[in-house]
Backbone atoms as SQL, in Angstrom:
CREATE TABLE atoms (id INTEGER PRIMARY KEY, chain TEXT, resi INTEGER, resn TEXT, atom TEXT, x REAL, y REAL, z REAL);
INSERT INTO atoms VALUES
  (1, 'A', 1, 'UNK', 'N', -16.604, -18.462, 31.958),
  (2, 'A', 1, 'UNK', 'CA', -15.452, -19.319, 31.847),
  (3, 'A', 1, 'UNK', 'C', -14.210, -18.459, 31.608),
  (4, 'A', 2, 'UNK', 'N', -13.083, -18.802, 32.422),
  (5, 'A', 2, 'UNK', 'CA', -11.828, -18.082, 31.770),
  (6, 'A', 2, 'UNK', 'C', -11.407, -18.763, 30.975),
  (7, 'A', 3, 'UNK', 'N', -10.503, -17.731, 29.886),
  (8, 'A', 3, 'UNK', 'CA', -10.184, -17.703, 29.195),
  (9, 'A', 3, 'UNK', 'C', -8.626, -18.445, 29.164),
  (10, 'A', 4, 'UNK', 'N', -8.223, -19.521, 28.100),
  (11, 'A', 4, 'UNK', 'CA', -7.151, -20.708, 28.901),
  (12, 'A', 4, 'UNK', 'C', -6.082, -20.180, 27.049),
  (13, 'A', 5, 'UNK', 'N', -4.987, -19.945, 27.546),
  (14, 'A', 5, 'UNK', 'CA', -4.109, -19.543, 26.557),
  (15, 'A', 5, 'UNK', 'C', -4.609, -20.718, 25.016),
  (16, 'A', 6, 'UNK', 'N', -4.464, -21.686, 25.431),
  (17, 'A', 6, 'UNK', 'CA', -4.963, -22.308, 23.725),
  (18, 'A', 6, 'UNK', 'C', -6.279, -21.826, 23.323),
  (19, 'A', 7, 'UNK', 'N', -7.055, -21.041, 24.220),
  (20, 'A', 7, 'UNK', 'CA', -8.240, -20.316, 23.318),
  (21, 'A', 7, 'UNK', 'C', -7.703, -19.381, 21.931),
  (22, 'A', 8, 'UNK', 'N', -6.662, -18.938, 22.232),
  (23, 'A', 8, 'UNK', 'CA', -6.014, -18.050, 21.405),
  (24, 'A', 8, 'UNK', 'C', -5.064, -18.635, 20.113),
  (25, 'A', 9, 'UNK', 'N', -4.790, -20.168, 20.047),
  (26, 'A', 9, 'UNK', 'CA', -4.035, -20.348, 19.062),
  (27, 'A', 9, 'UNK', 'C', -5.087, -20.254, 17.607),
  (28, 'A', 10, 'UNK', 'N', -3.654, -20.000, 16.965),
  (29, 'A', 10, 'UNK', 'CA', -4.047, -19.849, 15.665),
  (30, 'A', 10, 'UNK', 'C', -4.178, -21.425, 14.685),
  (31, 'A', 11, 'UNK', 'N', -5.039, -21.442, 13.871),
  (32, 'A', 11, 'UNK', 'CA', -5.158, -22.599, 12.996),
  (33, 'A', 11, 'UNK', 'C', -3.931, -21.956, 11.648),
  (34, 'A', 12, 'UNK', 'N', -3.723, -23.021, 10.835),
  (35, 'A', 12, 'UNK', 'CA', -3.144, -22.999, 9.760),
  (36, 'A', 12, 'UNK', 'C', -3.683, -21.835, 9.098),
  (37, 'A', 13, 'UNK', 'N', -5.294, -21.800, 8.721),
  (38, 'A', 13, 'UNK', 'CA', -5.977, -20.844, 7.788),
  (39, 'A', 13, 'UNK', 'C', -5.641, -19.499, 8.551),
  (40, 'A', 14, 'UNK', 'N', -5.732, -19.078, 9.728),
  (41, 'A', 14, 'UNK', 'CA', -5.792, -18.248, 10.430),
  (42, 'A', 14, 'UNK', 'C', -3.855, -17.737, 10.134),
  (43, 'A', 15, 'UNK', 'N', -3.097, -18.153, 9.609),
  (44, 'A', 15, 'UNK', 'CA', -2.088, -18.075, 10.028),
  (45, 'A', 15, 'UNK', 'C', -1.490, -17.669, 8.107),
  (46, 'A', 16, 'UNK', 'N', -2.291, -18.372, 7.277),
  (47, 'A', 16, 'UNK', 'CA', -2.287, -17.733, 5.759),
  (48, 'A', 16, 'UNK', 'C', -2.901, -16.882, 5.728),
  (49, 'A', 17, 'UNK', 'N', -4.098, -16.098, 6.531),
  (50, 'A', 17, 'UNK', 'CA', -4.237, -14.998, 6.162),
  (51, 'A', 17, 'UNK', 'C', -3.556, -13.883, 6.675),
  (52, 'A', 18, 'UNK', 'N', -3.300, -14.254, 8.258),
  (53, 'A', 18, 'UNK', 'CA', -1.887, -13.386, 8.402),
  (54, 'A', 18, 'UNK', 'C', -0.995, -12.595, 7.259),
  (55, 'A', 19, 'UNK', 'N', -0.683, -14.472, 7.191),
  (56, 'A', 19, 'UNK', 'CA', 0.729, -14.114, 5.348),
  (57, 'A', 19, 'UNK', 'C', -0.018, -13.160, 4.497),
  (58, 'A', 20, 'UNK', 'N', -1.097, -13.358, 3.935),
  (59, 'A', 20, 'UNK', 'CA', -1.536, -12.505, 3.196),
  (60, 'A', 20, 'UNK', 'C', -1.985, -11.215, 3.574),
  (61, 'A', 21, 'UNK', 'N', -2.250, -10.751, 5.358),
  (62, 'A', 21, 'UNK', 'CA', -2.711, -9.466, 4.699),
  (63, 'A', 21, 'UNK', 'C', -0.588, -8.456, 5.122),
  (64, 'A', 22, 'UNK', 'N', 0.308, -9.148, 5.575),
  (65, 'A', 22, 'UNK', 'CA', 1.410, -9.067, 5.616),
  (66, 'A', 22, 'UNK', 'C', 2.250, -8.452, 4.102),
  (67, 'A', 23, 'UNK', 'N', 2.052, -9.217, 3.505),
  (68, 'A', 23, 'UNK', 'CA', 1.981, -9.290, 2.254),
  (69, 'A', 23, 'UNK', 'C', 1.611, -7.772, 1.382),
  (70, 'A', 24, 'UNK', 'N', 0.045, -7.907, 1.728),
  (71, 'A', 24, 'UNK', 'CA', -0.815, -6.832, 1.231),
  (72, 'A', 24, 'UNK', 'C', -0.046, -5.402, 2.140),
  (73, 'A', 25, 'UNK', 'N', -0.009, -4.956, 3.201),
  (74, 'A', 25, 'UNK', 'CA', 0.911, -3.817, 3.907),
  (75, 'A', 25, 'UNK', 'C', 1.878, -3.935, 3.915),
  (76, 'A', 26, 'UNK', 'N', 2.735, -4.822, 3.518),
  (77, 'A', 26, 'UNK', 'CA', 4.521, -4.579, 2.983),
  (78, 'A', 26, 'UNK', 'C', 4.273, -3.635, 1.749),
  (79, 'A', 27, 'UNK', 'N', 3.587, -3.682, 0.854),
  (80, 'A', 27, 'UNK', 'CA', 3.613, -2.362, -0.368),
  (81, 'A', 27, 'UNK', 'C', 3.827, -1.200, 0.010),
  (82, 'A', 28, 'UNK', 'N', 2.669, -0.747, 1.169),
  (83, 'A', 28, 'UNK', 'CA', 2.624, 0.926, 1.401),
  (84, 'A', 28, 'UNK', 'C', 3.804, 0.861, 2.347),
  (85, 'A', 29, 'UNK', 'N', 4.052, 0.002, 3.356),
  (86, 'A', 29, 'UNK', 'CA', 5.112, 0.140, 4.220),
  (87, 'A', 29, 'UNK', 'C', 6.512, 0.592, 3.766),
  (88, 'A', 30, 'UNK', 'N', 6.838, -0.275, 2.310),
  (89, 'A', 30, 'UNK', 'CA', 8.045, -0.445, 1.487),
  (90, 'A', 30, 'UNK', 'C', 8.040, 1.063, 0.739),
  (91, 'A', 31, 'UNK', 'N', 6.533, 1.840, 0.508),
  (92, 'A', 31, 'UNK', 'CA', 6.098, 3.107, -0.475),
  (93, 'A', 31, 'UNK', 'C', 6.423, 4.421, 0.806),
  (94, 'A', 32, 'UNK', 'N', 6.072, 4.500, 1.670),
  (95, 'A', 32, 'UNK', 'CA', 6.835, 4.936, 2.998),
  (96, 'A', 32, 'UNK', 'C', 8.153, 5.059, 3.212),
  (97, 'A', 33, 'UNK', 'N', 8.760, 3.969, 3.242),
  (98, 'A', 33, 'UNK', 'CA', 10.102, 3.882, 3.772),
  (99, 'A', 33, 'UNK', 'C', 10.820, 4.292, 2.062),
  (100, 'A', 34, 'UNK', 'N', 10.108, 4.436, 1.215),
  (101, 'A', 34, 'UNK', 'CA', 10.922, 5.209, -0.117),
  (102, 'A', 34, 'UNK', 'C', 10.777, 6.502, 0.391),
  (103, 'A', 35, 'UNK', 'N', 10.118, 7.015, 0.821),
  (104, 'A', 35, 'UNK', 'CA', 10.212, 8.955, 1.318),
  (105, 'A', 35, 'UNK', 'C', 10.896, 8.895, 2.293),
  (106, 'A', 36, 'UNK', 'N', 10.753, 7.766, 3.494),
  (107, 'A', 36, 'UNK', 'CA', 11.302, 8.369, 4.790),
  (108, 'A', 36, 'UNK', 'C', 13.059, 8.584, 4.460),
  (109, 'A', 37, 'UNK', 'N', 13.353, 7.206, 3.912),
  (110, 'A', 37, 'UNK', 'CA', 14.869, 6.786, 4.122),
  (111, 'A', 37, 'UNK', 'C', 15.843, 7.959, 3.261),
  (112, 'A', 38, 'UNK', 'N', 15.330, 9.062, 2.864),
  (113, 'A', 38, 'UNK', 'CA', 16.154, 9.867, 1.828),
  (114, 'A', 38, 'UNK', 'C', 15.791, 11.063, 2.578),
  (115, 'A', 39, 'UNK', 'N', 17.018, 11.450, 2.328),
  (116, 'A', 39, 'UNK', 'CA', 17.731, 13.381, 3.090),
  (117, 'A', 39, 'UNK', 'C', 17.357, 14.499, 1.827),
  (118, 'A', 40, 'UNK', 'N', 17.142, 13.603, 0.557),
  (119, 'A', 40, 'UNK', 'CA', 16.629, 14.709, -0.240),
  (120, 'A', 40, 'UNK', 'C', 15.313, 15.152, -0.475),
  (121, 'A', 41, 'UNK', 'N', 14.917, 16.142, -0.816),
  (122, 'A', 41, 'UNK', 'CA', 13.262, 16.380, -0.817),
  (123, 'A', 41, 'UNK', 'C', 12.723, 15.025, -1.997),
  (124, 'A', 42, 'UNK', 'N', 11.455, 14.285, -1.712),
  (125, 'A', 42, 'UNK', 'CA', 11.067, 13.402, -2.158),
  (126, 'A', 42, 'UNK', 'C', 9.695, 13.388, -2.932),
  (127, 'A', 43, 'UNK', 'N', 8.921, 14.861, -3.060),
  (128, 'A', 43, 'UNK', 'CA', 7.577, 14.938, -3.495),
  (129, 'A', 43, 'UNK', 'C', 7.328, 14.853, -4.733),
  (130, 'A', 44, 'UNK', 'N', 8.494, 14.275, -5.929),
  (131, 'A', 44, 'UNK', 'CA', 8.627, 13.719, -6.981),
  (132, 'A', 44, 'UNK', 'C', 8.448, 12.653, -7.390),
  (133, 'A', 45, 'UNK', 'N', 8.988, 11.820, -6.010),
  (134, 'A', 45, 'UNK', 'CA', 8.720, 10.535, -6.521),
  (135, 'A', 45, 'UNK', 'C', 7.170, 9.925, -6.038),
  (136, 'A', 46, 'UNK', 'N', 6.331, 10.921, -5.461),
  (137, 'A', 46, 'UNK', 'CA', 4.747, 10.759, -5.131),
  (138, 'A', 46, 'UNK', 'C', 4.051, 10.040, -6.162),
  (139, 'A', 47, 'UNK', 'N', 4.220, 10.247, -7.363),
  (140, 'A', 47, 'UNK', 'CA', 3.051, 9.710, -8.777),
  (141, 'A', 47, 'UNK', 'C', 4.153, 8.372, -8.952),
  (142, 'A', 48, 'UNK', 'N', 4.736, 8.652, -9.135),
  (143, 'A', 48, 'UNK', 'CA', 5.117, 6.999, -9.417),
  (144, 'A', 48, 'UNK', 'C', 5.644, 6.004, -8.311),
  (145, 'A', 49, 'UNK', 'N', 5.491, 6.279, -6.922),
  (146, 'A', 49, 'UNK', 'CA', 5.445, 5.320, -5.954),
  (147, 'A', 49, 'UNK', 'C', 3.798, 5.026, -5.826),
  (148, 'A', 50, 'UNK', 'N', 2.915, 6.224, -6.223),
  (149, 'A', 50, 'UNK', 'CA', 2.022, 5.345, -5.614),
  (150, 'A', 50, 'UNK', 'C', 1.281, 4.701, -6.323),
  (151, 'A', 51, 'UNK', 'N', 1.414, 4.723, -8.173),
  (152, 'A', 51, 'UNK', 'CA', 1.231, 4.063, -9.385),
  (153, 'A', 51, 'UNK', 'C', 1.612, 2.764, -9.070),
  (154, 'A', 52, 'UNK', 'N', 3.189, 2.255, -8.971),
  (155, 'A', 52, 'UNK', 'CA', 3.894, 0.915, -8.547),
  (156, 'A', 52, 'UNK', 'C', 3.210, 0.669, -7.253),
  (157, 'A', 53, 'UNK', 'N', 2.335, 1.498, -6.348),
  (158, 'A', 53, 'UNK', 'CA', 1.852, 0.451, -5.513),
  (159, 'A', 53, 'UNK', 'C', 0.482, 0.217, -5.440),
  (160, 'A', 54, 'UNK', 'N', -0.387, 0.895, -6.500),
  (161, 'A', 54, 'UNK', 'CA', -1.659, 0.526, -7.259),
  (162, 'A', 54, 'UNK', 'C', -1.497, -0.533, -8.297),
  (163, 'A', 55, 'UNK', 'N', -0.673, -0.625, -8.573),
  (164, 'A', 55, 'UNK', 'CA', -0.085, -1.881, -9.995),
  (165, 'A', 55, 'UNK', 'C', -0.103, -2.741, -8.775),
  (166, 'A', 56, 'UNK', 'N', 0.823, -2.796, -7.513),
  (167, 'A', 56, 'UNK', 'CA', 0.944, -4.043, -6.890),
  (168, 'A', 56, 'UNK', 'C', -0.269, -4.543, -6.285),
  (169, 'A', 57, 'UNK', 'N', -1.084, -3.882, -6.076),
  (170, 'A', 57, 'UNK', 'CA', -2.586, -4.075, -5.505),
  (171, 'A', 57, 'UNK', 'C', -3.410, -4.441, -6.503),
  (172, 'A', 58, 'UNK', 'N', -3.227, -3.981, -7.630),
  (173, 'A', 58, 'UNK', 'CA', -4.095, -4.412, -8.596),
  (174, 'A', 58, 'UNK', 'C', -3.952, -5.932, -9.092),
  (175, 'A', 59, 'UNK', 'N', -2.706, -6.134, -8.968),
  (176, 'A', 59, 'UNK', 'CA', -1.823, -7.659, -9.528),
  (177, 'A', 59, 'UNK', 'C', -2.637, -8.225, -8.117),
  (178, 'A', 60, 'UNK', 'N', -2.531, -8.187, -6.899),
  (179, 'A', 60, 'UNK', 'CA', -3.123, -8.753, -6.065),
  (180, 'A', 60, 'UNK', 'C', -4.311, -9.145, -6.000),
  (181, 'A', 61, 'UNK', 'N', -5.012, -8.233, -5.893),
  (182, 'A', 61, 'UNK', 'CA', -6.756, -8.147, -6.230),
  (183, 'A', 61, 'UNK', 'C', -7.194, -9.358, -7.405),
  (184, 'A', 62, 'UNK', 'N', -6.361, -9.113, -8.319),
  (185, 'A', 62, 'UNK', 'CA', -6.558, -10.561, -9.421),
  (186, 'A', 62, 'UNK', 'C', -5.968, -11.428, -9.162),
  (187, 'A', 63, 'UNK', 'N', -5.158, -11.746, -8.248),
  (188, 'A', 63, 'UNK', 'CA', -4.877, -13.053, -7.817),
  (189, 'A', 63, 'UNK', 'C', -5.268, -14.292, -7.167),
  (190, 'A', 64, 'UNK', 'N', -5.714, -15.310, -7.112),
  (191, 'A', 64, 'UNK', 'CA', -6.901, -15.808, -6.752),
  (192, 'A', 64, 'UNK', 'C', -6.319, -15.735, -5.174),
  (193, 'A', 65, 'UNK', 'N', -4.868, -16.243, -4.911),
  (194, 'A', 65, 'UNK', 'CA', -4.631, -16.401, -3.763),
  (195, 'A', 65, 'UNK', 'C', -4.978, -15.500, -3.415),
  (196, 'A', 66, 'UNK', 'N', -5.381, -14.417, -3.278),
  (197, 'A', 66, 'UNK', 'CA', -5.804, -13.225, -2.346),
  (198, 'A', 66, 'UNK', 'C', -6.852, -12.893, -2.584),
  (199, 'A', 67, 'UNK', 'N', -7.751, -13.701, -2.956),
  (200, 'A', 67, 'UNK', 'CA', -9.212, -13.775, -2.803),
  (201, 'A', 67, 'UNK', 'C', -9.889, -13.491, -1.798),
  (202, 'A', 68, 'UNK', 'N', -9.541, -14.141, -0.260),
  (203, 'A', 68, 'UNK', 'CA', -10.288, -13.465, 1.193),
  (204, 'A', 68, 'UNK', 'C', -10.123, -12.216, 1.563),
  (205, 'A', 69, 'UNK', 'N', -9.053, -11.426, 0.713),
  (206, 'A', 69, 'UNK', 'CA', -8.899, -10.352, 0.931),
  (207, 'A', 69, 'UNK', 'C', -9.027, -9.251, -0.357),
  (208, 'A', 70, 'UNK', 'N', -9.307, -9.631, -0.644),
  (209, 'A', 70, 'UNK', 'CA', -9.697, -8.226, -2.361),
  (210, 'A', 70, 'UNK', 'C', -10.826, -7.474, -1.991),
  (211, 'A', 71, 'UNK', 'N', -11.557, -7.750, -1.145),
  (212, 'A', 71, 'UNK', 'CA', -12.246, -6.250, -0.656),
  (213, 'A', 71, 'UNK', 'C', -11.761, -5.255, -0.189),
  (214, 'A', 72, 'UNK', 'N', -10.681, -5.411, 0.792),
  (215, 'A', 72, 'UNK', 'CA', -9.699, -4.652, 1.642),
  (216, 'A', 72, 'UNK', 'C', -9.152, -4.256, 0.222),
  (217, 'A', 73, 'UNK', 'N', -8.298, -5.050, -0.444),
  (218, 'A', 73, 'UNK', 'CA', -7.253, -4.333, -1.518),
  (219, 'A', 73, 'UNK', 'C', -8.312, -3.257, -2.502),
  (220, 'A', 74, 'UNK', 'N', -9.602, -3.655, -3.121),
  (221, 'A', 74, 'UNK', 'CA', -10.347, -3.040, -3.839),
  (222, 'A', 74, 'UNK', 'C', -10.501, -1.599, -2.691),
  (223, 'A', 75, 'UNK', 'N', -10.974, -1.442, -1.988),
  (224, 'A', 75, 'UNK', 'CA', -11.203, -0.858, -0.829),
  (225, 'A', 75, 'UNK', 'C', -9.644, 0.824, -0.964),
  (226, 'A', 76, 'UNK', 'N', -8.784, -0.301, -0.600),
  (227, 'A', 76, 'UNK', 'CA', -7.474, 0.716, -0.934),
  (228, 'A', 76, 'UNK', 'C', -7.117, 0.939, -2.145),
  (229, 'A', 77, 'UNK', 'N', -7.143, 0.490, -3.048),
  (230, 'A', 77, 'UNK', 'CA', -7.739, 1.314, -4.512),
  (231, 'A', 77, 'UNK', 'C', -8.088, 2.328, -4.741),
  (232, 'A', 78, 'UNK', 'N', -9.498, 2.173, -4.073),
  (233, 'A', 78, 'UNK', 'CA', -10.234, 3.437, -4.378),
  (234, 'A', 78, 'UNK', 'C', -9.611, 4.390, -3.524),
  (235, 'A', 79, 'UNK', 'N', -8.965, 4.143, -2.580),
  (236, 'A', 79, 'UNK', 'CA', -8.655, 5.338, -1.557),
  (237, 'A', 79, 'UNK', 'C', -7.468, 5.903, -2.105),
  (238, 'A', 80, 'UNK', 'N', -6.479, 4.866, -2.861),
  (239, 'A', 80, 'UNK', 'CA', -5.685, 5.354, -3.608),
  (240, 'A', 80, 'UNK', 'C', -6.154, 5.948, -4.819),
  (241, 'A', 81, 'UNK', 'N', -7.314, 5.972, -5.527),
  (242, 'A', 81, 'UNK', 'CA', -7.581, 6.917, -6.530),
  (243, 'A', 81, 'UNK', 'C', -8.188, 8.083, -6.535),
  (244, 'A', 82, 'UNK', 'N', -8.258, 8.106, -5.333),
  (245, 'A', 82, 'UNK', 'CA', -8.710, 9.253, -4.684),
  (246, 'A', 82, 'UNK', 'C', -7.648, 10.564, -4.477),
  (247, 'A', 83, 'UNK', 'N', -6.309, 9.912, -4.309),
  (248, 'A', 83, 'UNK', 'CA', -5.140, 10.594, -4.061),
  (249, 'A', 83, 'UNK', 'C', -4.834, 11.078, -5.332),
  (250, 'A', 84, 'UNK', 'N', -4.437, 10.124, -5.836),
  (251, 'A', 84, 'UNK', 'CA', -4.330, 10.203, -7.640),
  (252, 'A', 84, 'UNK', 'C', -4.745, 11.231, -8.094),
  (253, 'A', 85, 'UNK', 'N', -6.185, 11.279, -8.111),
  (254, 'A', 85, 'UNK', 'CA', -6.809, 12.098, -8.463),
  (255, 'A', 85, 'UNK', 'C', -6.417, 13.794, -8.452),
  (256, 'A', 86, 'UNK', 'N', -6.541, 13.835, -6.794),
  (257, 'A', 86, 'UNK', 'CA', -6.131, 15.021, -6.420),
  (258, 'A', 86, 'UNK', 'C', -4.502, 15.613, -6.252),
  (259, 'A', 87, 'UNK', 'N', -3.848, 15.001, -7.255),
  (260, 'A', 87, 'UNK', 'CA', -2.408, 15.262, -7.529),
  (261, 'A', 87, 'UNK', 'C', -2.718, 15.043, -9.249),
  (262, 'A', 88, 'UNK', 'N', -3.769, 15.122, -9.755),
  (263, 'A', 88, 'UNK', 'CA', -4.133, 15.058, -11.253),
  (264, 'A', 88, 'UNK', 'C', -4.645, 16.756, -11.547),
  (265, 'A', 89, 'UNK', 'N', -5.322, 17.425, -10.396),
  (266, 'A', 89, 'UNK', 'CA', -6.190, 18.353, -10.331),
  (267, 'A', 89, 'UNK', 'C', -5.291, 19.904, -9.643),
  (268, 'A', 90, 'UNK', 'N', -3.876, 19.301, -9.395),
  (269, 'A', 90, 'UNK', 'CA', -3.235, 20.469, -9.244),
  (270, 'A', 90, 'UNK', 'C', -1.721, 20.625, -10.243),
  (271, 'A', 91, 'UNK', 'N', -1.485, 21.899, -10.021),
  (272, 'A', 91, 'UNK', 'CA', -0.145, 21.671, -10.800),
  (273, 'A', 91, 'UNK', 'C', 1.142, 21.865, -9.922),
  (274, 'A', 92, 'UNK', 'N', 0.777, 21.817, -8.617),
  (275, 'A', 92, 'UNK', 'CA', 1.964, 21.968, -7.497),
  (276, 'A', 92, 'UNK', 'C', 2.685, 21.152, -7.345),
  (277, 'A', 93, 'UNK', 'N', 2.159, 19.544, -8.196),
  (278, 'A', 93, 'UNK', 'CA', 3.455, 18.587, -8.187),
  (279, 'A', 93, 'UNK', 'C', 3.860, 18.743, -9.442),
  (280, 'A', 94, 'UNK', 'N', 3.492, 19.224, -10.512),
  (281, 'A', 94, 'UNK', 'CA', 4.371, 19.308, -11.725),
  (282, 'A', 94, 'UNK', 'C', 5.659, 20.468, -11.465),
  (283, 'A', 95, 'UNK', 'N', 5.093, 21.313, -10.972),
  (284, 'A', 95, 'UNK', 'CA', 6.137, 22.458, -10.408),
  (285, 'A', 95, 'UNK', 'C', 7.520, 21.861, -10.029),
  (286, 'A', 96, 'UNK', 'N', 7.096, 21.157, -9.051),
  (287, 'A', 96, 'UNK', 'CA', 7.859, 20.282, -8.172),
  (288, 'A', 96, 'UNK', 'C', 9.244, 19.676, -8.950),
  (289, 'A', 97, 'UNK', 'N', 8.885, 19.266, -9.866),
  (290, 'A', 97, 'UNK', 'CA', 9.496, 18.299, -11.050),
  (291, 'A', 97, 'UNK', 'C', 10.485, 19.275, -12.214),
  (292, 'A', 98, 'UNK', 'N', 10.414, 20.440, -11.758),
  (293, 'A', 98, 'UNK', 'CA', 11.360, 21.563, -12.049),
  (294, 'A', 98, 'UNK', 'C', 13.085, 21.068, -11.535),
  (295, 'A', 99, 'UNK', 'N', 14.207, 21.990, -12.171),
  (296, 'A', 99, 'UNK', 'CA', 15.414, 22.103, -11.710),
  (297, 'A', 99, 'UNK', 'C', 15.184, 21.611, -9.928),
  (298, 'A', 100, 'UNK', 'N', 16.275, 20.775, -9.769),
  (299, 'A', 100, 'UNK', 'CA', 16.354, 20.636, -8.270),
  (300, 'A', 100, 'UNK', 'C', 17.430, 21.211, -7.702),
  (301, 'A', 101, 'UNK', 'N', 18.066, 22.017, -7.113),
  (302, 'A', 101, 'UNK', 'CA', 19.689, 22.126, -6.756),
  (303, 'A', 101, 'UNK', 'C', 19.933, 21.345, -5.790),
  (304, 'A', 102, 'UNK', 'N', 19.522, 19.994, -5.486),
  (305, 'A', 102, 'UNK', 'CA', 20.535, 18.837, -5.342),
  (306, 'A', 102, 'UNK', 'C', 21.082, 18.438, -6.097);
């Protein structure tokens, strides 16, 4: 059988989870566009953009509304503590956090 364009519409539910996983990738998108949009070196603000966007995932994950999706968010968690981690285990970003001459 071919395939007839209303095979493809979306239902209501289909269309809140959209919103929600929208929602869920506006964080890192918004944690991104904090490094891209600046002319000054930015590897300072690494631990605490990606803290505020483990806090925002975490607030999510307990939210009931984002219940169909807290595996994905649990999921990026861990991948984010993974990062964490390995900016815990060096001292090349404390360095960093030295005099800037900007």
């Amino acid at each position: 059988r071919k395939k007839q364009y209303s095979d493809f519409k979306l239902s209501q539910s289909d269309w809140f989870q959209l919103s929600l996983l929208h929602k869920v990738l506006q964080e890192p998108a918004n944690a991104t566009q904090s490094f891209s949009s600046s002319k000054d070196p930015t590897v300072w603000q690494a631990i605490p953009v990606l803290e505020f966007l483990q806090q925002s995932w975490q607030n999510m994950a307990a939210d009931d509304k984002f219940s169909s999706v807290a595996d994905a968010l649990h999921a990026g968690l861990k991948n984010l503590g993974k990062w964490s981690q390995k900016t815990d285990k060096t001292d090349v970003y404390f360095i960093c956090l030295g005099p800037s001459p900007y």
